[in-house]
C-alpha positions as CSV (number, residue, x, y, z in Angstrom):
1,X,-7.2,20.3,3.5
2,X,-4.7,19.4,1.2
3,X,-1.0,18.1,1.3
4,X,1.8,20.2,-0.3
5,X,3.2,16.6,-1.3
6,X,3.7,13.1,-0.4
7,X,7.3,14.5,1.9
8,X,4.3,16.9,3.7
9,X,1.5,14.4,3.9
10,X,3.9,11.8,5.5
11,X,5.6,13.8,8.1
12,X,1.9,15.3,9.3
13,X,1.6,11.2,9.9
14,X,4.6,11.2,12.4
15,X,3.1,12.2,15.3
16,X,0.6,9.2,15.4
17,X,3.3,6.7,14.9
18,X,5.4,8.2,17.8
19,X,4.6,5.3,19.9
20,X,6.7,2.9,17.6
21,X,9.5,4.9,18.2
22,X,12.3,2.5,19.4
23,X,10.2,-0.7,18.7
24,X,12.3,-2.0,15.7
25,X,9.0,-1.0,13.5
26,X,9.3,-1.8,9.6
27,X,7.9,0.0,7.1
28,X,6.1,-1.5,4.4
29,X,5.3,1.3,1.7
30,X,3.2,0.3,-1.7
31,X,5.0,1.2,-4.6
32,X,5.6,3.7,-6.0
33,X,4.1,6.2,-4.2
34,X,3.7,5.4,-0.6
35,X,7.6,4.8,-0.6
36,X,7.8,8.6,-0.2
37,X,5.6,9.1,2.7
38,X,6.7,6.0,3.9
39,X,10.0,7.4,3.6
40,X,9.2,10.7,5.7
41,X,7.3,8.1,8.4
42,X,10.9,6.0,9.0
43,X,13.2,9.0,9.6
44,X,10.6,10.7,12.1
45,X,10.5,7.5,14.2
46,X,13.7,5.6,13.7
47,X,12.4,2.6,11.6
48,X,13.1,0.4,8.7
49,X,12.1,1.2,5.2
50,X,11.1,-1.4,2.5
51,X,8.6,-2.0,0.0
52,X,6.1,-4.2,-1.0
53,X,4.2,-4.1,-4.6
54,X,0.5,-5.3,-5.2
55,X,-0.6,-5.0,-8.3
56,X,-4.1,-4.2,-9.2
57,X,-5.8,-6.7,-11.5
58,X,-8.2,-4.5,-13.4
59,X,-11.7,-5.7,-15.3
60,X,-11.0,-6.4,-18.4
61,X,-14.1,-3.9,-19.4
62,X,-12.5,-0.8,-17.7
63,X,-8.8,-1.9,-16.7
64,X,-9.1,1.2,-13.7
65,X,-12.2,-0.7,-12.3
66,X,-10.3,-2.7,-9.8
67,X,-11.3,-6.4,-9.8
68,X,-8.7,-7.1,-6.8
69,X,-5.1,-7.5,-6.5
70,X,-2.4,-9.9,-6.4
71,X,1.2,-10.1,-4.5
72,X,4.4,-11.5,-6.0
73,X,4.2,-14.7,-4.4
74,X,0.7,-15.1,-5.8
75,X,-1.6,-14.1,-2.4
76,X,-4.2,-12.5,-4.2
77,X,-7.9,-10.8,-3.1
78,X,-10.7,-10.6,-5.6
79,X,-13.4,-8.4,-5.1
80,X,-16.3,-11.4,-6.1
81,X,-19.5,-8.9,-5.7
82,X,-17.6,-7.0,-8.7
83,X,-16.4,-10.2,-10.4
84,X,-20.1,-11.6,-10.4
85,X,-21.9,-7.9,-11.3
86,X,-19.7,-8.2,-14.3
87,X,-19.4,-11.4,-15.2
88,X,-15.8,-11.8,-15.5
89,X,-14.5,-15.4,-16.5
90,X,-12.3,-17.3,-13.9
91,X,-10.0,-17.5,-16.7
92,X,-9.0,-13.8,-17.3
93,X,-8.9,-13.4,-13.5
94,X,-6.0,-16.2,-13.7
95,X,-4.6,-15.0,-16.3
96,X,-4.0,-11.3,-15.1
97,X,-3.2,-12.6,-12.0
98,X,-0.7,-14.5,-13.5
99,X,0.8,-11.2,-15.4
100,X,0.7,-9.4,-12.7
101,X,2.7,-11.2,-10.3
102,X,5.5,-11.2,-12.8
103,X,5.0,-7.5,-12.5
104,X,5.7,-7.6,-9.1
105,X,8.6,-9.9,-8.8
106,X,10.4,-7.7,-11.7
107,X,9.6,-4.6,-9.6
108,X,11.2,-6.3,-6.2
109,X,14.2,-7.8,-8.0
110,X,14.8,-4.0,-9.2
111,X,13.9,-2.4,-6.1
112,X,15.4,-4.2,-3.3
113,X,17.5,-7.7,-5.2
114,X,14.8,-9.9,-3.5
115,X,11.9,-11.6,-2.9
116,X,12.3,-12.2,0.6
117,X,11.1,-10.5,3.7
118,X,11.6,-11.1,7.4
119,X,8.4,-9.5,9.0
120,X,8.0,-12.1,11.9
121,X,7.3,-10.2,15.3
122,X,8.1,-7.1,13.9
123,X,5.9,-3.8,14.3
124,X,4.4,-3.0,10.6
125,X,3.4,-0.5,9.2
126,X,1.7,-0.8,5.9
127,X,2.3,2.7,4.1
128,X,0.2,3.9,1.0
129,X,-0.1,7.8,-0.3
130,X,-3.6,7.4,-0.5
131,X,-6.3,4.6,-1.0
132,X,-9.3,4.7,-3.7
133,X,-11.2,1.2,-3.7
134,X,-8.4,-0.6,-1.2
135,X,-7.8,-3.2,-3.7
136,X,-4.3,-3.6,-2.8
137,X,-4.2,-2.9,0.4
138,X,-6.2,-5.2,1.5
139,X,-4.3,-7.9,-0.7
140,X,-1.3,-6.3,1.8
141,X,-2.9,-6.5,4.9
142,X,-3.9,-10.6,3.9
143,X,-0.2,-10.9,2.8
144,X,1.7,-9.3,5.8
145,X,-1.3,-11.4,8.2
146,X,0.6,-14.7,6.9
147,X,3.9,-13.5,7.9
148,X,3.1,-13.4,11.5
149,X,3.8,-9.4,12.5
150,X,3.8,-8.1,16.4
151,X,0.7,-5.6,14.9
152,X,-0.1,-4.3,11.9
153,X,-0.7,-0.5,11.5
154,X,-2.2,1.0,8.2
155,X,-1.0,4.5,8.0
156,X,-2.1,6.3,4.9
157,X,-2.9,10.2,4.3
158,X,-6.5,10.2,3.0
159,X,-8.8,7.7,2.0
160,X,-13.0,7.6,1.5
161,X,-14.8,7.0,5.0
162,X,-16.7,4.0,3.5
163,X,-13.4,1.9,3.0
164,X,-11.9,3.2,6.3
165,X,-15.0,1.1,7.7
166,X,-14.3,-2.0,6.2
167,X,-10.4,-1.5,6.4
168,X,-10.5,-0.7,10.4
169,X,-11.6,-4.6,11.5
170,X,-8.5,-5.8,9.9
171,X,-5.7,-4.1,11.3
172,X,-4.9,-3.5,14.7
173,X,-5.1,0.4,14.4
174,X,-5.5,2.7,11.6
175,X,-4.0,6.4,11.2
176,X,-5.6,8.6,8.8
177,X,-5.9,12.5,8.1
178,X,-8.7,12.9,6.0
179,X,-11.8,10.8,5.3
180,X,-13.8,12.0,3.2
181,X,-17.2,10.7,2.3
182,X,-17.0,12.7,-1.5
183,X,-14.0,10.9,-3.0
184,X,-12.8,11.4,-6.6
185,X,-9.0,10.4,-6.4
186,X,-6.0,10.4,-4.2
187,X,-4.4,13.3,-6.5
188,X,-7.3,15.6,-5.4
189,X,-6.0,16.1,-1.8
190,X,-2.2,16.8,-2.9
191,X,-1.1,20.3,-4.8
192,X,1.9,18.2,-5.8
193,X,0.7,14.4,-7.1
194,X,3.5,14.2,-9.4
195,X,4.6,10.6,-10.7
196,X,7.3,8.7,-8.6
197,X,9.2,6.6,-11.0
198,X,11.1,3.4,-10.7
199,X,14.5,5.5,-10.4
200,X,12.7,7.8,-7.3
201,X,11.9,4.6,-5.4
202,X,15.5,3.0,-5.6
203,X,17.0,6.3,-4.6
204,X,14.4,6.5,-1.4
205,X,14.8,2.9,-0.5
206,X,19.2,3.6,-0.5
207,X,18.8,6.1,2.2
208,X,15.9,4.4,4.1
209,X,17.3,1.0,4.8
């Protein structure tokens, strides 16, 4: 199976989220992508559109080797098996962390003028277009855990069935359409991966808000 594109992929989501319909459910898509699914998720059930931005702290050996991730306000998740297997120095990790939160709060001040979210009791659903190694979402999950939501659903369109194992302890339900346990990339399972730039995300959040 593959998704025409991220519009497709998120609306085939929609009928597992029906329960949240009426619930005052936010959802919280990953830049850049996930804002477009996340976007076809909100208008099917009537909920709240915003985004959140994790950035991937990469090994300074192979920056698409993710190390871990980091929020804007600096929660961060470090993957310490890989850290150690490498041999990575404390001080790079702090020092890309460090770059890569100002990353993120330069991406929220464009995208949404803030830095502030009220999550509190709400219904969440965490909103990616895919997940590789789960880096950042898991940095998400951590992050949205602190903020006190009702529940937290992770609703994403494909990702490998050996990080749907140590993802599904942490939420309070996953929905998924594809787990595959041969995983190259997201990309694989779309005909239409095309970038989603900064100006894409901005228009999607206007109407989804």
């Amino acid at each position: 199976m593959r998704f025409k594109d991220r519009v497709h992929a998120g609306s085939l989501l929609c009928s597992e989220l029906a329960y949240l319909k009426g619930k005052d459910a936010l959802i919280l898509a990953i830049a850049r992508g996930g804002v477009i699914v996340g976007y076809a998720i909100a208008q099917c059930i009537d909920a709240t559109l915003d985004v959140i931005v994790p950035r991937k702290i990469g090994s300074p050996y192979n920056p698409e080797l993710a190390l871990g991730a980091v929020m804007h306000d600096g929660k961060c998740y470090i993957n310490e098996h890989i850290a150690r297997m490498l041999s990575v120095e404390q001080g790079y990790i702090q020092s890309a962390k460090e770059e890569r939160m100002k990353e993120s709060v330069r991406m929220l001040m464009l995208y949404r003028g803030s830095t502030q979210y009220s999550i509190e009791g709400r219904h969440v659903v965490l909103v990616d277009d895919g997940i590789a190694t789960g880096a950042t979402v898991l940095v998400s999950i951590a992050w949205c855990r602190d903020h006190r939501p009702a529940s937290i659903t992770l609703a994403v369109p494909v990702m490998p069935r050996d990080v749907y194992e140590v993802m599904k302890g942490k939420v309070d339900r996953i929905v998924s359409l594809l787990l595959p346990v041969d995983f190259g990339a997201v990309g694989e399972f779309y005909e239409d991966f095309s970038p989603v730039s900064d100006e894409d995300v901005i228009n999607v959040l206007s109407k989804g808000r």
